[in-house]
C-alpha positions as a Markdown table, in Angstrom:
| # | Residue | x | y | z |
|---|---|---|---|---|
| 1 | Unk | 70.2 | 124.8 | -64.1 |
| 2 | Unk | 71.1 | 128.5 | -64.8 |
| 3 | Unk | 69.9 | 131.1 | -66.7 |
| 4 | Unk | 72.5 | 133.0 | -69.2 |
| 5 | Unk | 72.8 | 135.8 | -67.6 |
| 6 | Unk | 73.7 | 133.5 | -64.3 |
| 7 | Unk | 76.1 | 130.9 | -66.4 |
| 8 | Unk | 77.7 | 134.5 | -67.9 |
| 9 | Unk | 78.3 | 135.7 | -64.3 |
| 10 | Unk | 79.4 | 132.9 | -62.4 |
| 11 | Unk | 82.0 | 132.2 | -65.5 |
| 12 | Unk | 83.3 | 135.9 | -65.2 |
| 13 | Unk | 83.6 | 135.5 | -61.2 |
| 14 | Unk | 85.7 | 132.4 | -61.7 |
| 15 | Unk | 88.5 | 134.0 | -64.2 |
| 16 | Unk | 88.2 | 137.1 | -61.7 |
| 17 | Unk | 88.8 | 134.8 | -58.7 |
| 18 | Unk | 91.4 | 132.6 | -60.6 |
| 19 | Unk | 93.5 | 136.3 | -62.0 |
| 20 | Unk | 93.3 | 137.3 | -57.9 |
| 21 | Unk | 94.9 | 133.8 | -56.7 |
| 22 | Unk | 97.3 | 134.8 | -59.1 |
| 23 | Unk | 98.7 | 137.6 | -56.7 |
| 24 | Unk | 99.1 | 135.6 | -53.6 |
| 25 | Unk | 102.1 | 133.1 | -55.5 |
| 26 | Unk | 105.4 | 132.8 | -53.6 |
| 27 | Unk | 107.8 | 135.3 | -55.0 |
| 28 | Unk | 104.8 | 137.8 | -56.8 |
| 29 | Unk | 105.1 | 140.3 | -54.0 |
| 30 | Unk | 101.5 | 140.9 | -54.5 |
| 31 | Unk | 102.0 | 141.0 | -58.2 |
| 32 | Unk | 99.6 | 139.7 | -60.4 |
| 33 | Unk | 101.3 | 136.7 | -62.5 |
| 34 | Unk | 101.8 | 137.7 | -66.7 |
| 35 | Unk | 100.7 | 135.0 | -68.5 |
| 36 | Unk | 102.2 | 134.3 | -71.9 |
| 37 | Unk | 98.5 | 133.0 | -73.3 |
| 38 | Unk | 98.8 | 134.9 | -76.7 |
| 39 | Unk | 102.2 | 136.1 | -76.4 |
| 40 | Unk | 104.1 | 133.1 | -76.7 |
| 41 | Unk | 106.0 | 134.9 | -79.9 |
| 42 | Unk | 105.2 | 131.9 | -82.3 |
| 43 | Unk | 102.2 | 132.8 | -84.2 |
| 44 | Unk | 99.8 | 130.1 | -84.0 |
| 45 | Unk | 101.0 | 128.6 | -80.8 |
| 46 | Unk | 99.4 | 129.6 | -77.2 |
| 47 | Unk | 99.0 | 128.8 | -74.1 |
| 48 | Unk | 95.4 | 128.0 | -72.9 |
| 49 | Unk | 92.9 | 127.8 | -69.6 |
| 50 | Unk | 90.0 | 125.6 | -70.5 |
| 51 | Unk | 87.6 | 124.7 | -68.1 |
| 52 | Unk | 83.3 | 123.5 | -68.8 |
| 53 | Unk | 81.0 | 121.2 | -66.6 |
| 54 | Unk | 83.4 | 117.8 | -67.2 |
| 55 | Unk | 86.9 | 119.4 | -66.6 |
| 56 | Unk | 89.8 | 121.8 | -66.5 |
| 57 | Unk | 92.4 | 121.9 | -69.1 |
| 58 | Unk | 96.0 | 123.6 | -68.8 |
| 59 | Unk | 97.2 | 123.3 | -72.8 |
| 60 | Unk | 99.8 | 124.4 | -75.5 |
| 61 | Unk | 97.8 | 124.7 | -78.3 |
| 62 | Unk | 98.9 | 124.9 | -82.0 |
| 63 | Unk | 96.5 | 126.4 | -83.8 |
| 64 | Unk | 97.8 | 127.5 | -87.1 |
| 65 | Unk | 95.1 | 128.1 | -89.7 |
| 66 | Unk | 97.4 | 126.0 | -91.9 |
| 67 | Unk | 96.9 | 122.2 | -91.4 |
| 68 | Unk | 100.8 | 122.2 | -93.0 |
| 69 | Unk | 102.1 | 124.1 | -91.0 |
| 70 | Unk | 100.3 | 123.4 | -87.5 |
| 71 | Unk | 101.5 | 119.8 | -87.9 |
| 72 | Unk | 105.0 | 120.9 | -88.5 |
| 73 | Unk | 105.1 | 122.6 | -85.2 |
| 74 | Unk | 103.7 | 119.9 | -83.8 |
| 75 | Unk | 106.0 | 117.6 | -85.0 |
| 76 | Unk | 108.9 | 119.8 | -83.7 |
| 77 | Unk | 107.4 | 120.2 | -80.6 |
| 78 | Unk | 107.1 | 115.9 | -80.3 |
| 79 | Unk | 110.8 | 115.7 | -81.4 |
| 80 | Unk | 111.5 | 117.2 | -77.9 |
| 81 | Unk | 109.1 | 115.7 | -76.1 |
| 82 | Unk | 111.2 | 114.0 | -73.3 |
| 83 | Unk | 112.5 | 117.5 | -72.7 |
| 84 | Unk | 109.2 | 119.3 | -72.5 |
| 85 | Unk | 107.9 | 116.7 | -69.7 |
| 86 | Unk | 111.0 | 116.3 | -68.2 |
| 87 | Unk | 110.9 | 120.1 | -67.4 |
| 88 | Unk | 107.4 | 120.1 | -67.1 |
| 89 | Unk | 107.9 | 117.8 | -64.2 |
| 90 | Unk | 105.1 | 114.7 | -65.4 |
| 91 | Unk | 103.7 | 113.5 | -68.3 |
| 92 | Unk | 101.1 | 115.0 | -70.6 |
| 93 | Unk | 98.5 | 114.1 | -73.3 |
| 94 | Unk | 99.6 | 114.7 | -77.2 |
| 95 | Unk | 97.0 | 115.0 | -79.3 |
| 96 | Unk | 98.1 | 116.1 | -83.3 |
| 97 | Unk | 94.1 | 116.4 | -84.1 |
| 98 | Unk | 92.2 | 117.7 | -81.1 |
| 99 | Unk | 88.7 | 119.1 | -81.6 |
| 100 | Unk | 87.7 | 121.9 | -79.7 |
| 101 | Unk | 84.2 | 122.7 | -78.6 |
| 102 | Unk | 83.6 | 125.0 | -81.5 |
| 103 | Unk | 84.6 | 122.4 | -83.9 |
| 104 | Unk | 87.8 | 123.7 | -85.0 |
| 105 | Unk | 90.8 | 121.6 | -85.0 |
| 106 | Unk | 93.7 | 122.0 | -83.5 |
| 107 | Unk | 97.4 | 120.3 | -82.0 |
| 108 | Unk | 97.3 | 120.2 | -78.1 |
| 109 | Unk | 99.6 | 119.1 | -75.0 |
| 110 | Unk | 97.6 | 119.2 | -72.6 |
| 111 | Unk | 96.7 | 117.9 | -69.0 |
| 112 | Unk | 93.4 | 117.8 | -67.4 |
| 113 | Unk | 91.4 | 117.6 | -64.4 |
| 114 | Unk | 88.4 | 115.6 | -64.0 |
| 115 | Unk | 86.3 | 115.8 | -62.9 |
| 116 | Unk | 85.6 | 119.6 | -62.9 |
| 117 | Unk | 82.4 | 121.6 | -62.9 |
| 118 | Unk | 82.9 | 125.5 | -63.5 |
| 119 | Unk | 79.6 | 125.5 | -61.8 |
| 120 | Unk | 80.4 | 123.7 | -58.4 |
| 121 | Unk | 81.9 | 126.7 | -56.9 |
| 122 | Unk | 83.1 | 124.9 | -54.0 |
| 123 | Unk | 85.6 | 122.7 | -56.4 |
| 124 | Unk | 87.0 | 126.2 | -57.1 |
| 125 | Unk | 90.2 | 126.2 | -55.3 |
| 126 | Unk | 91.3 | 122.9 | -56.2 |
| 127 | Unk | 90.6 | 123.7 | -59.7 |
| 128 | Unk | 92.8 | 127.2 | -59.9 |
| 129 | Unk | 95.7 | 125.5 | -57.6 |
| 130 | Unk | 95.8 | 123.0 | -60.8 |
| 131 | Unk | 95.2 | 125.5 | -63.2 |
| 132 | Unk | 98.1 | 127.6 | -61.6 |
| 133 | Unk | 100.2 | 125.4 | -60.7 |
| 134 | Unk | 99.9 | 123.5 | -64.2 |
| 135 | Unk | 100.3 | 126.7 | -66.1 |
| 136 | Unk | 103.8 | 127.6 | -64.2 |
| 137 | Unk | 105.0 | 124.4 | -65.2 |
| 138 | Unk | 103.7 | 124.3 | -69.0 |
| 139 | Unk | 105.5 | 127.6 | -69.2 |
| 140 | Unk | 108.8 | 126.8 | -68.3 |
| 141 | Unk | 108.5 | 124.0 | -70.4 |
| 142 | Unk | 107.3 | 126.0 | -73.4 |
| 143 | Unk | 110.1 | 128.2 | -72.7 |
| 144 | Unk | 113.3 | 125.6 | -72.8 |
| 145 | Unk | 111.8 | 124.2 | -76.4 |
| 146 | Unk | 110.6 | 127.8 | -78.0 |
| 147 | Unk | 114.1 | 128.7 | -79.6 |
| 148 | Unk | 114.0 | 124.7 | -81.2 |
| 149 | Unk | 110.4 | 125.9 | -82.6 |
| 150 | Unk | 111.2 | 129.5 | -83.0 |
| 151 | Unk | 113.8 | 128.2 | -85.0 |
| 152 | Unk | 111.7 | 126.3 | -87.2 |
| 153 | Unk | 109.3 | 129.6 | -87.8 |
| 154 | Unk | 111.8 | 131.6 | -88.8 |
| 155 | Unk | 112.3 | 129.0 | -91.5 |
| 156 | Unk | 115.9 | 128.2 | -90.7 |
């Protein structure tokens, strides 16, 4: 087992490691990739990287503090769910009430890997070539759907 201080450190060296792979994608030109995470512009909606001791997650998360309104987008986001896989290129896991870690609810479409372990280092590059690769994909798919949802938060 580790300490902390060795769980805080080997965590930091694997997002360091995983924002480095990022650089050596076909077509970055050594360019680090930008991520939408946060910036998705649909408050309450991201993009997430999720990985503990049982597996790695790659997720659109709607996490509205409004229980209304989170399963709205949700719903909206289901309605073109044959076009989000389609373009995400497989199929994914919908879950309208998923329960993170800290307790808090939230909508996710999500795929994992498992098993992981953040703390087997040497499952490290298979678990950032999913992560990566996963990621690319969830993002183009986010992208083709966000007007249909966009359109929805503008309250049109």
């Amino acid at each position: 087992m580790f300490s902390k201080e060795e769980a805080k450190q080997i965590r930091q060296l694997f997002w360091h490691k995983l924002e480095n792979r990022t650089r050596r994608i076909p077509g970055q030109k050594g360019k680090k990739i930008k991520w939408l995470f946060d910036d998705t512009g649909i408050k309450g909606v991201d993009l997430r990287f999720d990985i503990n001791r049982e597996r790695a997650i790659v997720a659109l998360e709607i996490n509205h503090r409004s229980e209304e309104r989170r399963l709205k987008l949700y719903e909206k986001l289901e309605a073109c769910k044959s076009i989000f896989e389609s373009t995400y290129g497989g199929t994914l896991e919908w879950d309208y009430l998923y329960t993170k870690d800290e307790g808090r609810d939230v909508c996710r479409v999500y795929e994992e890997l498992a098993p992981a372990d953040l703390y087997q280092q040497e499952q490290w590059p298979d678990v950032m070539k999913f992560m990566i690769d996963r990621m690319i994909r969830l993002e183009k798919a986010f992208l083709e759907v966000k007007d249909f949802l966009l359109h929805d938060e503008l309250g049109q």
